[in-house]
C-alpha positions as CSV (number, residue, x, y, z in Angstrom):
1,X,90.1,68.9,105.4
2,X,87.9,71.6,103.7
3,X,89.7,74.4,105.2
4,X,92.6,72.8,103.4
5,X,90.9,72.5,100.1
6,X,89.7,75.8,100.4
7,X,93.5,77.6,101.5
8,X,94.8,75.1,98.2
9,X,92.5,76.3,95.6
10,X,92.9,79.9,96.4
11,X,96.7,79.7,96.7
12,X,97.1,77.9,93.5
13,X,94.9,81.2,91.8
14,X,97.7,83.0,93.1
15,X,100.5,80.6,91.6
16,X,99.0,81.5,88.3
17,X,98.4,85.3,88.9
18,X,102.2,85.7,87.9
19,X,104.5,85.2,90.6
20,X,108.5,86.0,89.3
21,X,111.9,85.9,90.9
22,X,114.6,88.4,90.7
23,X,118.2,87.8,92.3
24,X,119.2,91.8,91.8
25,X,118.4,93.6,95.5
26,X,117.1,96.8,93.9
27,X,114.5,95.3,91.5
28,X,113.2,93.0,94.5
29,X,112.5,96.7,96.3
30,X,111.3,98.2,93.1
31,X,109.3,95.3,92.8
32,X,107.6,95.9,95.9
33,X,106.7,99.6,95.4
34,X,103.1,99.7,95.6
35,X,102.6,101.5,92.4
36,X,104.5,98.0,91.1
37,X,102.3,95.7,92.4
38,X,99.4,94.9,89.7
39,X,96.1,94.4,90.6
40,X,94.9,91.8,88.5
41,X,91.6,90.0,89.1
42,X,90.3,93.5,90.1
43,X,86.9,91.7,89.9
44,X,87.3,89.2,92.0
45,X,89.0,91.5,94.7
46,X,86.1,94.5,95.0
47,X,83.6,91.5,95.3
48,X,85.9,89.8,98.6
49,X,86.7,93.4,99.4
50,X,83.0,93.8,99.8
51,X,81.8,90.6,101.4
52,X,85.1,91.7,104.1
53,X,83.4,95.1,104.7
54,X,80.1,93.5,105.2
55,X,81.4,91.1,108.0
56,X,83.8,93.9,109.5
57,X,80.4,96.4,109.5
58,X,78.3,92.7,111.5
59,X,81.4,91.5,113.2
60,X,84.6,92.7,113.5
61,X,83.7,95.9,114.0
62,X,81.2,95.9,116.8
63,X,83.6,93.0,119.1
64,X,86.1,95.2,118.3
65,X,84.3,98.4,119.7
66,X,83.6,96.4,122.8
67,X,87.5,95.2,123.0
68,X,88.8,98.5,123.3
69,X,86.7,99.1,126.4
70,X,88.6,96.5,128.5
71,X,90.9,96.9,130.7
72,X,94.3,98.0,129.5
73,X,96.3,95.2,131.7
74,X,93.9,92.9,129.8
75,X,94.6,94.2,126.3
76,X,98.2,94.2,126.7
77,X,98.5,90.7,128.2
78,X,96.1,89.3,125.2
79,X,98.0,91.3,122.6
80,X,101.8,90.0,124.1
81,X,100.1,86.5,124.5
82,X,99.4,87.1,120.3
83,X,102.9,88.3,120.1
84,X,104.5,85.5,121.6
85,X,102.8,83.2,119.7
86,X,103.7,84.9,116.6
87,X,107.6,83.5,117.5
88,X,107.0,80.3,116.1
89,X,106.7,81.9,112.6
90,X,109.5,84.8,112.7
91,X,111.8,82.3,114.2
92,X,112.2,80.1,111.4
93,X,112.2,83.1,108.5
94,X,114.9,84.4,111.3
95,X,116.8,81.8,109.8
96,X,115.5,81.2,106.5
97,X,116.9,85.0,105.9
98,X,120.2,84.6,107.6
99,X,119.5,86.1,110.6
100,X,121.1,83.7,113.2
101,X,121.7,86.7,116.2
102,X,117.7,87.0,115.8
103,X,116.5,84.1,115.5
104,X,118.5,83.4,119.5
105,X,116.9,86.3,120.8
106,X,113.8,85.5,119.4
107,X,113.6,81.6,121.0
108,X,115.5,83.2,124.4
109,X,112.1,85.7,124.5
110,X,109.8,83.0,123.4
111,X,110.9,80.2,126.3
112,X,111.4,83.0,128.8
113,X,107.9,84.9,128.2
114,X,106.0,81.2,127.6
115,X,107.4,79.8,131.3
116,X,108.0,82.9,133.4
117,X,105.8,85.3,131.6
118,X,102.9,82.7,131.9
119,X,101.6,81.8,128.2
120,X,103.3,84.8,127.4
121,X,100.6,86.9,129.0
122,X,103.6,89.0,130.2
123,X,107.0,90.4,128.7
124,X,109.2,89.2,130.6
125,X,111.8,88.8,128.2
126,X,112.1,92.3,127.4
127,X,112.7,93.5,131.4
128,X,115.6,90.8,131.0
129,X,117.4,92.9,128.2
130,X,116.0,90.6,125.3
131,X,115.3,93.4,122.6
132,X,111.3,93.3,120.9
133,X,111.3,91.2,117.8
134,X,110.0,92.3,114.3
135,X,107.4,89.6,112.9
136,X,108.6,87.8,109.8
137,X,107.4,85.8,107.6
138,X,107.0,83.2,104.7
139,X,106.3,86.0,102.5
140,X,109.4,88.1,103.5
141,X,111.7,85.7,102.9
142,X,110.5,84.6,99.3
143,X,110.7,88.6,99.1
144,X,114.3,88.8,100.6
145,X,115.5,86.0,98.6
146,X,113.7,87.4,95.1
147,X,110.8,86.3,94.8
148,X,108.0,89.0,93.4
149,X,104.9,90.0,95.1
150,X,103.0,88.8,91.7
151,X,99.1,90.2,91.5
152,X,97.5,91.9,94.5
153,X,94.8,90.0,96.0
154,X,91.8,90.2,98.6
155,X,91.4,87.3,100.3
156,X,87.6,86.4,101.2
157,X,87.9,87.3,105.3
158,X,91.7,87.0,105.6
159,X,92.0,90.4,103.5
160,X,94.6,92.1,101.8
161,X,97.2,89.7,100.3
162,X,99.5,89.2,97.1
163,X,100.2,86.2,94.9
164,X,103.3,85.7,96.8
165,X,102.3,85.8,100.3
166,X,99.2,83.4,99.4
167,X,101.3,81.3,98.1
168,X,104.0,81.4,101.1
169,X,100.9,80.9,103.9
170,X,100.4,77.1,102.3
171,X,104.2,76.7,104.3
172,X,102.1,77.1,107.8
173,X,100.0,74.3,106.7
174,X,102.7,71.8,106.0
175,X,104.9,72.0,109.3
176,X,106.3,75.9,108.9
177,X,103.9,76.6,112.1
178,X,104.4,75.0,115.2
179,X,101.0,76.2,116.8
180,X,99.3,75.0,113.9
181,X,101.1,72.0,114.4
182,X,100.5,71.0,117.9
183,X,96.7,72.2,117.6
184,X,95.1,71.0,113.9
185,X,97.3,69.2,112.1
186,X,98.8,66.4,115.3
187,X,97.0,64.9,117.7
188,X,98.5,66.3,120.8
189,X,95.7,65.7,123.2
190,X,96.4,68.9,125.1
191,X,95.3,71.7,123.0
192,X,92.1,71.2,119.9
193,X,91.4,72.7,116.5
194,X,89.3,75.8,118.0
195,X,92.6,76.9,120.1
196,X,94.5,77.9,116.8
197,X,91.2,79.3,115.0
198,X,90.4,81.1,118.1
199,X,93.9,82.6,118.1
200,X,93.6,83.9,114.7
201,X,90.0,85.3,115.8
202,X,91.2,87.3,118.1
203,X,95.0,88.7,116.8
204,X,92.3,89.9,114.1
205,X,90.3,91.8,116.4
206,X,93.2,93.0,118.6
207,X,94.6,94.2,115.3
208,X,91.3,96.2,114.3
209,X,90.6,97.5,117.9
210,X,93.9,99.0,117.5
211,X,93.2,100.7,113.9
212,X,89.8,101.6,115.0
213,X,89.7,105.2,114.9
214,X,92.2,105.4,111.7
215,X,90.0,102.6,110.0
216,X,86.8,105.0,110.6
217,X,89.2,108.0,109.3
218,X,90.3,106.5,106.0
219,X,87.0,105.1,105.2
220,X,85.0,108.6,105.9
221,X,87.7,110.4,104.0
222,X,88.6,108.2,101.1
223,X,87.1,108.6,97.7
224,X,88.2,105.6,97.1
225,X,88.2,103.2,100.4
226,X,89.4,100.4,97.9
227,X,92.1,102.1,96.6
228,X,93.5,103.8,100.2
229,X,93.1,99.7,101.4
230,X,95.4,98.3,98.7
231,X,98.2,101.5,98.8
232,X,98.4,101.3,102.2
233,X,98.2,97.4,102.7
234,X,101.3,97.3,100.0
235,X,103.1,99.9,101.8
236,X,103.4,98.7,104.8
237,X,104.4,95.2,103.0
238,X,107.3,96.9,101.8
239,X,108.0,98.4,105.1
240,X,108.3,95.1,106.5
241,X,110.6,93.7,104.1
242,X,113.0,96.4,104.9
243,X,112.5,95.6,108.3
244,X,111.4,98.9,108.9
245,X,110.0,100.6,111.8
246,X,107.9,102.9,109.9
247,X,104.5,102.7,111.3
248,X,101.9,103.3,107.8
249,X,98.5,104.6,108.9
250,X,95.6,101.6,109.4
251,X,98.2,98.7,110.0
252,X,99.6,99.3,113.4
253,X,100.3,96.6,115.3
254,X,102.2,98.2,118.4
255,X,101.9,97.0,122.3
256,X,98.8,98.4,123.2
257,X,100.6,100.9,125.8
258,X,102.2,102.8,123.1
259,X,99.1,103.2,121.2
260,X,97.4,104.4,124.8
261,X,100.0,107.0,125.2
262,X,99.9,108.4,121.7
């Protein structure tokens, strides 16, 4: 219930940090140019910004470190286990954005890689000719139907954020995530509370294992590490609103063979 409280309060901060709507298609891109994106409780963000560097320096980090050391047959089936999960989101912004075609493909890989791909440990689905899926999101869809990004924000531990997409993650809370669903909010006596936090845990460190070395790189080179965070962070936002495959330096989220053979 404090978890809750906690997600509330910090979402309605970013209600009031000047979310807007726009129906025109070229302001909503405009909108989401970095260098349109304000970053208005500056305060506030350089102080989560650097309680998130302290636990990534004590945490994230050094599991991190050790991740990338395991096997790669282990890494990929963690990382497409993350993955498949992630289909109980995109599926429903499949739809919310009028993407019907991808929203099948999307539920035809998730029951085929959750049964025959065991827990979606394995891809399956994509030997069987169903194309990979680009993650959506609450956010993008208030973005594709209008909705502007509002003020930059740093989340204490989640990160990089905006007003918007704040705002939008209250929609996994209240039924617009199915593994949330069936492990915190119901009762389902077959999976508990620390199986969805423990998800999250670790798509967070399979996510920095695979920015380690560009992480290291911006932070070494950067005169301002704040700055590089927040330009890239918005970039790659507006990447994904375009559904583009445009990989942007320190957010890439690639099957962990790709990156290998890079």
């Amino acid at each position: 219930m404090i978890k809750k409280i906690i997600v509330i309060i910090i979402a309605t901060f970013a209600l009031v940090s000047n979310l807007h709507a726009s129906s025109d298609g070229e302001l909503i891109l405009k909108k989401n140019q970095p260098s349109e994106v304000r970053d208005c409780s500056k305060t506030f963000n350089k102080a989560s910004f650097a309680l998130n560097q302290g636990l990534d320096k004590v945490i994230f980090k050094p599991v991190a470190s050790v991740y990338r050391l395991m096997p790669s047959p282990v890494k990929t089936g963690v990382s497409n286990s993350l993955n498949n999960l992630s289909n109980v989101v995109t599926i429903p912004n499949n739809l919310l954005q009028g993407e019907f075609a991808l929203a099948g493909i999307n539920a035809g890989r998730f029951v085929i890689n959750t049964t025959v791909g065991v827990l979606g440990l394995f891809d399956v689905a994509s030997y069987w000719g169903f194309e990979e899926y680009t993650k959506e999101d609450y956010g993008q869809s208030l973005a594709i139907h209008g909705v502007g990004p509002g003020c930059y924000l740093v989340l204490p531990v989640i990160g990089p954020s905006t007003a918007r997409d704040s705002v939008a993650s209250l929609a996994n809370f209240f039924g617009g995530d199915a593994w949330y669903n069936v492990t915190v909010r119901n009762d389902t006596h077959y999976f508990r509370d620390s199986d969805y936090y423990l998800s999250k845990i670790t798509s967070g460190v399979d996510f920095r294992a695979k920015n380690f070395d560009s992480i290291e790189n911006l932070e070494k080179n950067s005169l301002d590490f704040y700055a590089s965070v927040k330009s890239l962070y918005l970039q790659d936002r507006q990447q994904r609103i375009l559904n583009s495959q445009k990989i942007i330096e320190t957010q890439d989220d690639s099957d962990w063979e790709e990156i290998e053979t890079q």
